[in-house]
gemmi code that builds the backbone of each chain (N, CA, C; Angstrom):
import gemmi

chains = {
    "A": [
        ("UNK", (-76.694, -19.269, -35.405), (-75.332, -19.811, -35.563), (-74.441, -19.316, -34.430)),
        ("UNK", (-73.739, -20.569, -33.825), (-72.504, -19.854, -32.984), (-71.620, -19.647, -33.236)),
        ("UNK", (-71.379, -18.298, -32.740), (-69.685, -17.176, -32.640), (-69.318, -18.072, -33.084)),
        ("UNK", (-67.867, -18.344, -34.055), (-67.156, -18.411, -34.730), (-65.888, -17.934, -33.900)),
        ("UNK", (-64.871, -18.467, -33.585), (-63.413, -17.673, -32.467), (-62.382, -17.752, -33.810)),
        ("UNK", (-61.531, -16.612, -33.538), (-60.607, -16.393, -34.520), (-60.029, -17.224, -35.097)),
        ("UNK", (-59.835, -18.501, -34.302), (-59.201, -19.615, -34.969), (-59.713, -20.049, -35.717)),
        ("UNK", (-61.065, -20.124, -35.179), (-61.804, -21.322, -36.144), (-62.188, -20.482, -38.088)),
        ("UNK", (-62.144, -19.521, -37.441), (-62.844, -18.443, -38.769), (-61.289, -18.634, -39.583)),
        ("UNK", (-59.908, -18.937, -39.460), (-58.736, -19.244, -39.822), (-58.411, -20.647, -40.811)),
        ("UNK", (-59.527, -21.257, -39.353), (-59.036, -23.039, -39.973), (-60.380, -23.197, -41.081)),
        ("UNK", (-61.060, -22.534, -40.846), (-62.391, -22.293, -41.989), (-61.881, -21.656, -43.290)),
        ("UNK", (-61.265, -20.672, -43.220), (-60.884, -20.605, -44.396), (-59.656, -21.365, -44.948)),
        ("UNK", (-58.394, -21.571, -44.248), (-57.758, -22.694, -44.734), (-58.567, -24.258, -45.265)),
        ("UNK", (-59.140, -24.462, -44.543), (-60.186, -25.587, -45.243), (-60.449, -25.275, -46.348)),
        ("UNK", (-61.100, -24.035, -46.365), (-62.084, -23.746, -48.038), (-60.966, -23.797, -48.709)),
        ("UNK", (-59.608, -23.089, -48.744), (-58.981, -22.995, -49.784), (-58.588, -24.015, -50.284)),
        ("UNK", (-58.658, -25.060, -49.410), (-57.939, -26.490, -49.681), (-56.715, -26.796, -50.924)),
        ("UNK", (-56.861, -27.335, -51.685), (-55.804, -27.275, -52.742), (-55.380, -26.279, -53.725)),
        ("UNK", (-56.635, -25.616, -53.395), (-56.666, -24.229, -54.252), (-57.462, -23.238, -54.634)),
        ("UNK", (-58.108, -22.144, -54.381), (-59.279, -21.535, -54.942), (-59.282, -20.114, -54.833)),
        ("UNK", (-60.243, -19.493, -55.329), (-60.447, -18.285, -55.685), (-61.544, -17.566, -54.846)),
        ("UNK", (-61.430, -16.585, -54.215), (-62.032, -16.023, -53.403), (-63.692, -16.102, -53.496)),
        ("UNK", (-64.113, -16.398, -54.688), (-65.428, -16.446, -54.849), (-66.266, -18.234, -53.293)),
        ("UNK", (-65.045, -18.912, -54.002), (-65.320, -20.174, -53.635), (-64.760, -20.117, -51.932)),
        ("UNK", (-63.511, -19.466, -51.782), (-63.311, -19.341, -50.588), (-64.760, -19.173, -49.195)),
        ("UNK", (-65.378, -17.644, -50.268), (-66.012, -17.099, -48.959), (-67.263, -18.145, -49.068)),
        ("UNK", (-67.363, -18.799, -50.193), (-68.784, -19.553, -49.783), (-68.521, -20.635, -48.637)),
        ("UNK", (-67.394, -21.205, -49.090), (-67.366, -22.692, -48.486), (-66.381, -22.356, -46.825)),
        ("UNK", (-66.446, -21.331, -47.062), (-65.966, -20.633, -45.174), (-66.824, -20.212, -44.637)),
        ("UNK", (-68.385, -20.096, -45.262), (-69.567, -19.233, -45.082), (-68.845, -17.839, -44.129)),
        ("UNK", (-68.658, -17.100, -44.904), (-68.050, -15.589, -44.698), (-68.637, -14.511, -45.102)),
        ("UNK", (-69.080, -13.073, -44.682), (-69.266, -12.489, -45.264), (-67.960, -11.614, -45.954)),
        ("UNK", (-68.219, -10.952, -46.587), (-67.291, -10.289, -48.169), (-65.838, -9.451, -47.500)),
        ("UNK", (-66.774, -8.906, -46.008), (-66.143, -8.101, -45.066), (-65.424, -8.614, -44.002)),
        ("UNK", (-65.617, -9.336, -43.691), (-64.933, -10.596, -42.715), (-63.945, -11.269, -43.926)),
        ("UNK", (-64.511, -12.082, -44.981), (-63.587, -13.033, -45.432), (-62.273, -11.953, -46.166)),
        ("UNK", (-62.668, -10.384, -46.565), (-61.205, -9.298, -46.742), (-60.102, -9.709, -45.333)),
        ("UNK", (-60.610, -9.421, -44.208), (-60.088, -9.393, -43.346), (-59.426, -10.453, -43.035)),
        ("UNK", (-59.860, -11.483, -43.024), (-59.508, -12.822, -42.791), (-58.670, -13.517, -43.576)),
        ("UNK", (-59.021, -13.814, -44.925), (-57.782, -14.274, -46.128), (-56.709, -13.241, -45.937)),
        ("UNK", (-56.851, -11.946, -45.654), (-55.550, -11.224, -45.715), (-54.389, -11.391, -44.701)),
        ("UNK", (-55.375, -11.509, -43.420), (-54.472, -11.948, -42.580), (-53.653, -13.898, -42.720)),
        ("UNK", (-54.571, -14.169, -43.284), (-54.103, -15.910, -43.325), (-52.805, -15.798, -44.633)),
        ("UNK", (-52.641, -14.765, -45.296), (-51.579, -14.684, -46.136), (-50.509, -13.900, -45.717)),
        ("UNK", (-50.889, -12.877, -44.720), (-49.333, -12.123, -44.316), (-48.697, -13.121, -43.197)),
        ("UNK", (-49.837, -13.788, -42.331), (-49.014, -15.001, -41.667), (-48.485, -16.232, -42.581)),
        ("UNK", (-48.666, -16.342, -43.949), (-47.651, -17.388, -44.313), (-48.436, -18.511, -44.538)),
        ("UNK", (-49.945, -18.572, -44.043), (-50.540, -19.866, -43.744), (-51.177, -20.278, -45.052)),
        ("UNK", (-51.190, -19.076, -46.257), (-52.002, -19.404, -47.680), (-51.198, -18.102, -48.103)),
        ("UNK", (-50.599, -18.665, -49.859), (-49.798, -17.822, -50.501), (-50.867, -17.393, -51.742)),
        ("UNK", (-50.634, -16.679, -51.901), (-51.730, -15.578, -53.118), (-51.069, -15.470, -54.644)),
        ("UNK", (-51.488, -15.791, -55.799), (-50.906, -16.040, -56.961), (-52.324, -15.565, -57.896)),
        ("UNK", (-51.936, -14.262, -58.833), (-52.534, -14.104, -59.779), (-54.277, -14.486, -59.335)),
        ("UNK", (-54.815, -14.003, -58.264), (-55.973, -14.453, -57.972), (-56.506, -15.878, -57.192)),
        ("UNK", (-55.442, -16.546, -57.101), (-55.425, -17.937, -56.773), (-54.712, -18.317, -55.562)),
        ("UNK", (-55.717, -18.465, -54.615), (-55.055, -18.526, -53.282), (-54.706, -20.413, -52.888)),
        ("UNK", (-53.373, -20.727, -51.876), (-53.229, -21.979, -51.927), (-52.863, -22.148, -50.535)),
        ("UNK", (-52.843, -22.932, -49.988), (-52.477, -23.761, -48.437), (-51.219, -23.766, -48.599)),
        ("UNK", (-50.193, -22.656, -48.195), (-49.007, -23.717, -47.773), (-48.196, -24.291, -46.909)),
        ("UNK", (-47.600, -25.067, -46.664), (-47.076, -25.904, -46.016), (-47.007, -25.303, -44.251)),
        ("UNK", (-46.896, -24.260, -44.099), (-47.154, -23.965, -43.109), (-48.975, -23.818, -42.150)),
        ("UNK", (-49.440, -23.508, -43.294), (-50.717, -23.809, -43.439), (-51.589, -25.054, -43.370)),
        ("UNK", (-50.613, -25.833, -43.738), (-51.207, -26.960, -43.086), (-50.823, -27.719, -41.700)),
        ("UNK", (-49.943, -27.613, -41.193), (-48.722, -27.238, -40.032), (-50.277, -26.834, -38.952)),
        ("UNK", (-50.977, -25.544, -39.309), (-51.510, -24.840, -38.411), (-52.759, -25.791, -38.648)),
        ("UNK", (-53.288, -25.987, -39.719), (-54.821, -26.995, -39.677), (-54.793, -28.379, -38.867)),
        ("UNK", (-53.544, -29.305, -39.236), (-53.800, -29.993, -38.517), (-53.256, -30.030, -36.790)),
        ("UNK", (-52.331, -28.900, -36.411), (-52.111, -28.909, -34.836), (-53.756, -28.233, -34.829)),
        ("UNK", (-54.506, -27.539, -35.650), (-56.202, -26.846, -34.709), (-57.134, -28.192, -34.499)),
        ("UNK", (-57.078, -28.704, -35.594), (-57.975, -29.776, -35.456), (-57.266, -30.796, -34.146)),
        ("UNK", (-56.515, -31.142, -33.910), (-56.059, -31.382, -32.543), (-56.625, -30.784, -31.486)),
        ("UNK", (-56.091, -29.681, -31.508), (-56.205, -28.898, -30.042), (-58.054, -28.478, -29.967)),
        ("UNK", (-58.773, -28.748, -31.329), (-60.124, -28.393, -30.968), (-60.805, -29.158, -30.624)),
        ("UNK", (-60.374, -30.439, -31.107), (-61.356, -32.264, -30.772), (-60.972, -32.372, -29.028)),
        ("UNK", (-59.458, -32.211, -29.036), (-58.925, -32.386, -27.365), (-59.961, -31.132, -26.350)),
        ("UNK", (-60.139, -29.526, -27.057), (-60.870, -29.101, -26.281), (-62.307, -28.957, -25.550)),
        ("UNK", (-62.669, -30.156, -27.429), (-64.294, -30.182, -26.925), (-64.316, -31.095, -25.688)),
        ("UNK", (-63.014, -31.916, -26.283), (-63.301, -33.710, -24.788), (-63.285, -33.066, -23.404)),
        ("UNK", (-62.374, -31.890, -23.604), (-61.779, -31.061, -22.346), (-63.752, -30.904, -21.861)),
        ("UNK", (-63.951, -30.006, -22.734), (-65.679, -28.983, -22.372), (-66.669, -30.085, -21.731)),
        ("UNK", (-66.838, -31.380, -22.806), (-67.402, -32.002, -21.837), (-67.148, -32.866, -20.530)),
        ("UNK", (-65.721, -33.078, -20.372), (-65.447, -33.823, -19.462), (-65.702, -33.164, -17.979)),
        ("UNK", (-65.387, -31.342, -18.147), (-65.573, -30.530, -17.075), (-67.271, -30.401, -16.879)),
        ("UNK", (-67.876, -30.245, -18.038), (-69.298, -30.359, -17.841), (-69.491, -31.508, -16.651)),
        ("UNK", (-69.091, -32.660, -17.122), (-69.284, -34.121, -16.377), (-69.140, -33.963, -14.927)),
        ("UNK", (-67.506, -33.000, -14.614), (-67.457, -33.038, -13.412), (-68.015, -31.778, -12.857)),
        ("UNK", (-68.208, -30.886, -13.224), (-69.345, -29.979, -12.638), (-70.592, -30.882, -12.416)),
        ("UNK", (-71.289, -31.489, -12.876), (-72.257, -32.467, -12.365), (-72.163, -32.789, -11.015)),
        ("UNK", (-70.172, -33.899, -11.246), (-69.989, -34.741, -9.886), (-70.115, -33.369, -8.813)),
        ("UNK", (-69.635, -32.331, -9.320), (-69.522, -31.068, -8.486), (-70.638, -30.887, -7.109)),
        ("UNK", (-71.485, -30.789, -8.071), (-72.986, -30.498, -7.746), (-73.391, -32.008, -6.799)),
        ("UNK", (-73.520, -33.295, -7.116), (-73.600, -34.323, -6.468), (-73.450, -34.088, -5.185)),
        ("UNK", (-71.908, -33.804, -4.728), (-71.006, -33.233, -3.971), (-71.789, -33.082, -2.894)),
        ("UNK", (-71.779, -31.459, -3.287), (-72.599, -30.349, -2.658), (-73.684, -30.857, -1.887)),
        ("UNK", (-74.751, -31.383, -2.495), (-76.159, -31.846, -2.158), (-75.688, -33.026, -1.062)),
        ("UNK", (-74.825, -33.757, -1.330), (-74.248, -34.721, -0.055), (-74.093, -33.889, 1.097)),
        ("UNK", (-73.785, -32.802, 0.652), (-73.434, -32.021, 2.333), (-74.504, -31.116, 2.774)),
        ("UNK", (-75.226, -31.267, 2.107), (-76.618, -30.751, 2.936), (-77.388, -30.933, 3.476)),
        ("UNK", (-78.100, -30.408, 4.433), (-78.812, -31.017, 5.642), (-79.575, -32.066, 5.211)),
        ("UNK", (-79.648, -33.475, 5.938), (-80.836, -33.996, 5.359), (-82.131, -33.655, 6.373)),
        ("UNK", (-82.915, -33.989, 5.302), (-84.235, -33.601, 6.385), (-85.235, -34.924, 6.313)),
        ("UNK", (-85.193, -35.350, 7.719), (-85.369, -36.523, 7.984), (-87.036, -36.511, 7.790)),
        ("UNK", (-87.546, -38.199, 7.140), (-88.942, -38.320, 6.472), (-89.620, -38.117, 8.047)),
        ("UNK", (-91.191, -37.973, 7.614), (-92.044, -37.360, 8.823), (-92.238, -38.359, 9.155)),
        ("UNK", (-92.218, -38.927, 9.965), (-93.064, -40.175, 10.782), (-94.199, -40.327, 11.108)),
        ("UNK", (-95.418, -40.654, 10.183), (-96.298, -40.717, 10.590), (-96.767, -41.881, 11.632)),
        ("UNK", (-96.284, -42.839, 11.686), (-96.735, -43.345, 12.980), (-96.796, -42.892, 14.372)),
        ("UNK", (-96.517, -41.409, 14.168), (-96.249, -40.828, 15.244), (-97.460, -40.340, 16.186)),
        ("UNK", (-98.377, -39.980, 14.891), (-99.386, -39.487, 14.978), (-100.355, -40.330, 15.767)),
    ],
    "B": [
        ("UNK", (-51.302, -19.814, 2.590), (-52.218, -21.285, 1.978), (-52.947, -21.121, 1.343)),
        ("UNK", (-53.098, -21.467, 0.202), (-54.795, -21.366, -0.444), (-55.629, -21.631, -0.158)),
        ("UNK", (-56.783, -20.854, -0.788), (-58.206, -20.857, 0.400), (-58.834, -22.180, -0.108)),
        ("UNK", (-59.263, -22.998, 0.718), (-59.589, -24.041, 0.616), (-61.524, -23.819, 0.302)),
        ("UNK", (-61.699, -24.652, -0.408), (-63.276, -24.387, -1.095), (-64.324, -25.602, -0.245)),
        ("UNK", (-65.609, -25.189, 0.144), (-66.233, -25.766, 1.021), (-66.190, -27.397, 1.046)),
        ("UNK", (-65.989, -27.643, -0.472), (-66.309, -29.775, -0.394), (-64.589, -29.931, -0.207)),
        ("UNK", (-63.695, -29.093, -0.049), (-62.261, -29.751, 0.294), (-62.354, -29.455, 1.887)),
        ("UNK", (-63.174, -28.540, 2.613), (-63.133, -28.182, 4.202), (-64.313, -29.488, 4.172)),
        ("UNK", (-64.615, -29.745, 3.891), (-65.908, -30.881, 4.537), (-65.117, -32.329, 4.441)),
        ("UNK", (-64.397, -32.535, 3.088), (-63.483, -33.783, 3.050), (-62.516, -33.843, 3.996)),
        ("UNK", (-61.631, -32.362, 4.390), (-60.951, -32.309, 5.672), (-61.372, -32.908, 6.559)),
        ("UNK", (-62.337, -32.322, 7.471), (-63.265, -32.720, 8.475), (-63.041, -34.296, 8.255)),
        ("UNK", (-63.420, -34.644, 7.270), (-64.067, -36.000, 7.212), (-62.428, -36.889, 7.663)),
        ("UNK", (-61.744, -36.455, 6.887), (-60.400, -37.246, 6.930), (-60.312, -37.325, 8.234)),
        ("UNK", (-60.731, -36.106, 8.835), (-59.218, -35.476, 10.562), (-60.625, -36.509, 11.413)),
        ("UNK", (-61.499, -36.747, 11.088), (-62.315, -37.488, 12.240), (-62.073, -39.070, 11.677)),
        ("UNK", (-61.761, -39.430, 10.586), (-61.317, -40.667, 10.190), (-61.627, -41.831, 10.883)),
        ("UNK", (-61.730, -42.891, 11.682), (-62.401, -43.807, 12.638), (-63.105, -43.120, 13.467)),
        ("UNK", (-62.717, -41.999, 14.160), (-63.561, -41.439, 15.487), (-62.315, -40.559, 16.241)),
        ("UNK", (-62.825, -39.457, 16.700), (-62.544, -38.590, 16.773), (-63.288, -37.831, 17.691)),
        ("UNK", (-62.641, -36.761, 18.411), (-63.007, -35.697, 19.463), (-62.520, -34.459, 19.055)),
        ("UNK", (-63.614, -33.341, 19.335), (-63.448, -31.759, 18.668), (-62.096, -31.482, 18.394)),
        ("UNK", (-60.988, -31.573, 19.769), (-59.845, -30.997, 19.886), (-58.763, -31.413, 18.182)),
        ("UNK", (-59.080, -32.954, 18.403), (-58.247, -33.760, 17.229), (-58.965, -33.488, 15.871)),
        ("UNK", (-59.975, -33.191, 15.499), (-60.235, -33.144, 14.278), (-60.159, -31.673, 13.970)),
        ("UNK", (-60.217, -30.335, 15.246), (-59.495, -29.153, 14.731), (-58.166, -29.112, 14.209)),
        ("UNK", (-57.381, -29.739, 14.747), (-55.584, -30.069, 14.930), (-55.821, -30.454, 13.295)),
        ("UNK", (-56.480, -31.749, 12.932), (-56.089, -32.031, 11.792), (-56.691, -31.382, 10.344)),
        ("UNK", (-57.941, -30.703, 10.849), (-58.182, -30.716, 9.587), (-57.742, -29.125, 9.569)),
        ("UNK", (-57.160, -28.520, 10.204), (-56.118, -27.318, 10.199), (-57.512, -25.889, 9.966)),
        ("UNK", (-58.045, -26.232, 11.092), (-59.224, -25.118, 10.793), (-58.998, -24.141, 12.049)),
        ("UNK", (-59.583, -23.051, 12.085), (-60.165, -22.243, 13.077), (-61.004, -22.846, 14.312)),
        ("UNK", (-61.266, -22.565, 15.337), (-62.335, -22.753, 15.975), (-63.689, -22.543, 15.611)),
        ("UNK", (-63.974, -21.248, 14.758), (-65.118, -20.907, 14.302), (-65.599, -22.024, 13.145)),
        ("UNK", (-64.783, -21.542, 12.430), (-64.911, -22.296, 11.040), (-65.375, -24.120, 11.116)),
        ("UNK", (-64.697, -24.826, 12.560), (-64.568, -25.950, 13.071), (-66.046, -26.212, 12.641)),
        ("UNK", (-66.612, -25.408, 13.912), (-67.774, -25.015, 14.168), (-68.685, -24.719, 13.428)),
        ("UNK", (-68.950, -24.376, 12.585), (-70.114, -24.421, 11.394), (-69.608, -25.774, 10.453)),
        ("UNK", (-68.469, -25.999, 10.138), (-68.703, -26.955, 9.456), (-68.400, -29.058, 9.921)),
        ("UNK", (-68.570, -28.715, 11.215), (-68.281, -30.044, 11.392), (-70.167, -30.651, 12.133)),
        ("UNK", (-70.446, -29.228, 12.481), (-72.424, -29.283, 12.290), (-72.604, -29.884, 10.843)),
        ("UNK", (-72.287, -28.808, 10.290), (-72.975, -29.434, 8.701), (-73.003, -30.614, 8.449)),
        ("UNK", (-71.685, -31.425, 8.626), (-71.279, -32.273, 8.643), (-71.822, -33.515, 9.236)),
        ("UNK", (-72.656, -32.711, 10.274), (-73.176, -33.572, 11.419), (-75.085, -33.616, 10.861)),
        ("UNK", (-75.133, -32.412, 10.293), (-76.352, -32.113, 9.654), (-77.043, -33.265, 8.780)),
        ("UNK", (-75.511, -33.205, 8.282), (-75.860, -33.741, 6.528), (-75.678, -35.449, 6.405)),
        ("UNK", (-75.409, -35.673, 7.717), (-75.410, -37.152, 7.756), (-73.868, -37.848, 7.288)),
        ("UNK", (-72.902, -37.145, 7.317), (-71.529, -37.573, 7.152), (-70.868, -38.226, 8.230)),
        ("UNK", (-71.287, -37.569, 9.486), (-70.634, -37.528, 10.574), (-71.329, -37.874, 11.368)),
        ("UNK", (-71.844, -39.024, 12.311), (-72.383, -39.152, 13.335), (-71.574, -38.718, 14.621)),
        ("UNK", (-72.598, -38.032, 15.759), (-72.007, -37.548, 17.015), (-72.764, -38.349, 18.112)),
        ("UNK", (-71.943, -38.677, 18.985), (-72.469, -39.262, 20.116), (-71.314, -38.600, 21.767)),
        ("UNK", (-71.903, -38.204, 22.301), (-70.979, -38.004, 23.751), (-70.258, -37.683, 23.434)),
        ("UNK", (-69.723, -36.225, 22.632), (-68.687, -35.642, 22.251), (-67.707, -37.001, 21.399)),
        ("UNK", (-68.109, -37.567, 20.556), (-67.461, -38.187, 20.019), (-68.227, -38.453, 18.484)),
        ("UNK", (-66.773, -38.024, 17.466), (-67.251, -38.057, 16.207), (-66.730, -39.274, 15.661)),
        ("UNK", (-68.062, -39.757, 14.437), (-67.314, -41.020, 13.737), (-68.503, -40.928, 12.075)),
        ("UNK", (-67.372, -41.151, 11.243), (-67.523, -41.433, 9.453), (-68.559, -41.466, 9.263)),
        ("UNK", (-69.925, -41.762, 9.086), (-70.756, -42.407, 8.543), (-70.678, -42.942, 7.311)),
        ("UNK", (-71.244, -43.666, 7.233), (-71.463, -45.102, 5.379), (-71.489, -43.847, 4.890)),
        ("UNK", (-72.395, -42.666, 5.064), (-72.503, -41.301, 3.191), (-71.768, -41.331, 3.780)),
        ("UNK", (-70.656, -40.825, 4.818), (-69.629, -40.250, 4.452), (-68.399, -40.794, 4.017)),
        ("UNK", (-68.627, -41.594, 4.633), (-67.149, -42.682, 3.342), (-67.546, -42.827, 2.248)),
        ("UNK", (-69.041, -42.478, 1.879), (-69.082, -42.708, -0.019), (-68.778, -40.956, -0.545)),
        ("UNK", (-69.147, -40.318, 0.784), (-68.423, -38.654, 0.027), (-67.308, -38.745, -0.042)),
        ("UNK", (-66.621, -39.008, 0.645), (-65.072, -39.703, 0.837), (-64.355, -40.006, -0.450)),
        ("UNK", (-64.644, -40.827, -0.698), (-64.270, -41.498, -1.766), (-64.615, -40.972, -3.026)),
        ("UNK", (-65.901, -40.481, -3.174), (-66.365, -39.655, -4.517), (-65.503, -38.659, -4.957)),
        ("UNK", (-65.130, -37.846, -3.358), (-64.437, -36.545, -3.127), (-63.316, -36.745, -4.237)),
        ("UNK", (-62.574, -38.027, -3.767), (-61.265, -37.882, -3.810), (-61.016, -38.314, -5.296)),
        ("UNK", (-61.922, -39.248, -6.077), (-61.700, -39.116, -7.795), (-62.409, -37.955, -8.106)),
        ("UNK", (-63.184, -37.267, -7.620), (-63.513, -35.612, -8.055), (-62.376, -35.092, -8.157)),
        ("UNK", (-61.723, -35.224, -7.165), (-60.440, -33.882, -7.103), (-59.358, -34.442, -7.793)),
        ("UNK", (-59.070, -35.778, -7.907), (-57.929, -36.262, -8.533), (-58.317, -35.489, -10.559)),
        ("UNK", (-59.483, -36.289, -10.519), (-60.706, -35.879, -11.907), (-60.113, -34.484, -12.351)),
        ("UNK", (-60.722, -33.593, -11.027), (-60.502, -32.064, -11.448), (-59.036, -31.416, -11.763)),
        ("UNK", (-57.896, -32.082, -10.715), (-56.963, -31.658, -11.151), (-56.125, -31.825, -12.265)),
        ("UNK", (-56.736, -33.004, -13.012), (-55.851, -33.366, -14.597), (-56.839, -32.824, -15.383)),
        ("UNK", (-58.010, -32.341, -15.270), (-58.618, -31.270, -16.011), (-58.093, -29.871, -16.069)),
        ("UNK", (-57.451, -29.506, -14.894), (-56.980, -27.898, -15.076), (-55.506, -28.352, -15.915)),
        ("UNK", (-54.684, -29.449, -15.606), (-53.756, -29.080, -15.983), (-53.372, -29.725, -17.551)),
        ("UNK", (-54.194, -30.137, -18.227), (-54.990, -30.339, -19.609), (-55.682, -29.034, -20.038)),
        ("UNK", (-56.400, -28.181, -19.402), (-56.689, -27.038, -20.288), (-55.068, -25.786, -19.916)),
        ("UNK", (-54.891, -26.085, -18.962), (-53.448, -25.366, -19.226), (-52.457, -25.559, -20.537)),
        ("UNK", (-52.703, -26.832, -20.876), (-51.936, -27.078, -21.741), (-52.370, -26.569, -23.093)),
        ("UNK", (-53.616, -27.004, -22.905), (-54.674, -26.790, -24.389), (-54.229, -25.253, -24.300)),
        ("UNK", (-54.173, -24.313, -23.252), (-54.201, -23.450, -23.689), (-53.122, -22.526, -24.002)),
        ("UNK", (-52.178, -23.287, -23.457), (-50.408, -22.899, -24.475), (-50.584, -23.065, -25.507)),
        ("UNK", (-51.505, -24.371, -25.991), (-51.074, -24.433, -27.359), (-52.448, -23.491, -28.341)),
        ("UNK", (-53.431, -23.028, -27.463), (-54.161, -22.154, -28.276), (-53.280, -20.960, -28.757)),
        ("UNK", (-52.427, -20.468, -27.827), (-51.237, -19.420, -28.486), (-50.368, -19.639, -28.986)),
        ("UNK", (-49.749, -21.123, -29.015), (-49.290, -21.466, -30.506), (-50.234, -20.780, -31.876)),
        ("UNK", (-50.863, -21.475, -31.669), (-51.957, -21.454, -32.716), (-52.440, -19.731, -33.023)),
        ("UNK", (-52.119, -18.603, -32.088), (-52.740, -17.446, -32.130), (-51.205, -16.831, -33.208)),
        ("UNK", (-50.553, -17.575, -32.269), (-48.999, -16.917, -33.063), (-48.842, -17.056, -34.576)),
        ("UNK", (-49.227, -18.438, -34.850), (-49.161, -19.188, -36.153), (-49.860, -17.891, -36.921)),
        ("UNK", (-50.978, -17.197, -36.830), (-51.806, -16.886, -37.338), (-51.271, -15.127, -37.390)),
        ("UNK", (-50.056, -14.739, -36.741), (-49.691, -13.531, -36.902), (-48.740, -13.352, -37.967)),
        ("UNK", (-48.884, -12.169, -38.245), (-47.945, -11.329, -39.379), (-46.334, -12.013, -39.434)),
        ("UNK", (-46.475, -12.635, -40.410), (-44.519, -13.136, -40.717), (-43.704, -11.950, -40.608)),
        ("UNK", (-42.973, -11.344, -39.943), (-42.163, -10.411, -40.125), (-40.626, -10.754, -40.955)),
        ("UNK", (-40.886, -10.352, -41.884), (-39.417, -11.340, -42.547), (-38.108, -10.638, -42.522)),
        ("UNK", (-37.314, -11.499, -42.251), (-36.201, -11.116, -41.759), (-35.528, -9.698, -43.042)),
        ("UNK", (-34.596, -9.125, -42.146), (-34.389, -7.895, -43.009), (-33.121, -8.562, -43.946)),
        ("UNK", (-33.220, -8.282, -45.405), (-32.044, -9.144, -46.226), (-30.892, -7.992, -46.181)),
        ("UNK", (-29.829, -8.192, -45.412), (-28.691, -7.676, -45.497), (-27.651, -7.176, -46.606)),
        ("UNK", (-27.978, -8.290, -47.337), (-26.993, -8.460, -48.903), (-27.532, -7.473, -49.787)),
        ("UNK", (-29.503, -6.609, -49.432), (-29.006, -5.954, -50.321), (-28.857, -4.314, -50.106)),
        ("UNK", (-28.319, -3.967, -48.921), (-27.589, -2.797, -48.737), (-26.477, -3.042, -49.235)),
    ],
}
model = gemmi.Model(1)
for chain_id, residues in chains.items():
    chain = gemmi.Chain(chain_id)
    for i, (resn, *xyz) in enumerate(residues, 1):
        res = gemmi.Residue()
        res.name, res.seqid = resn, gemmi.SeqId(i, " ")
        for name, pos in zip(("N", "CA", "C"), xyz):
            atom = gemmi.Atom()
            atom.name, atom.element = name, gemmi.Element(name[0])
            atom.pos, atom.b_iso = gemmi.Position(*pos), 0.0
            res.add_atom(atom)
        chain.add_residue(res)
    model.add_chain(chain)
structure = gemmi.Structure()
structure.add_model(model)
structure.setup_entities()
């Protein structure tokens, strides 16, 4: 599995909590471990992004504010990843244009 | 000036010899060194961009198709940097979103 970046381990658990849930359900559906998802729900509640009630954690409004500007900025960054992939390619194209050619052997020479 | 990277000194070249051209005029334009001239307007000459005849330089067909490749590469590349610049203001939106609410101090009840 790949690294996980702070955000995403954020918008993962805002997802899980979705309309509403309890830490059991949180850490499954964020696939978290027990020690990460402490760390993580705690911080997603002192920022404001999920409010905590009698065991029952919820998305609020700011919280969703932050899910849907990530899901933005993460679809725009993958287009970003591959588009630079693309032109690292043309990059490379480039390059090989400017290198010596080495002209075919002529065998009629012989 | 910023240091210019080898496929923008080779597109130089290519520009400052543009129809045809002699050493003196394509140093002048493509704003190089003597040395530097010198290794890369060979390459140039190497790589089949540039045909030389009697001290006289002229385009070749690859090199008007490097030419041209060059120049949606670089147009390409530069709305790529300044798209992840952006993406990446707004990744610190997004880092901020995710920090500690500090809530304002309530006055009323001192």
């Amino acid at each position: 599995m790949r690294y996980r970046k702070r955000l995403e381990i954020v918008a993962d658990i805002l997802g899980a909590v979705g309309d509403g849930a309890k830490k059991t359900k949180i850490m499954y559906f964020a696939n978290l471990s027990y020690k990460l998802l402490e760390k993580y729900l705690n911080k997603t509640v002192d920022a404001g992004l999920v409010s905590f009630d009698n065991g029952h954690y919820e998305v609020t409004e700011k919280g969703q504010v932050f899910l849907e500007r990530f899901s933005n900025f993460s679809s725009r960054y993958s287009r970003l990843e591959r588009e630079l992939e693309a032109a690292s390619f043309e990059r490379e194209v480039l390059e090989r244009m400017c290198e010596l050619v080495v002209s075919e052997r002529n065998d009629s020479r012989v």
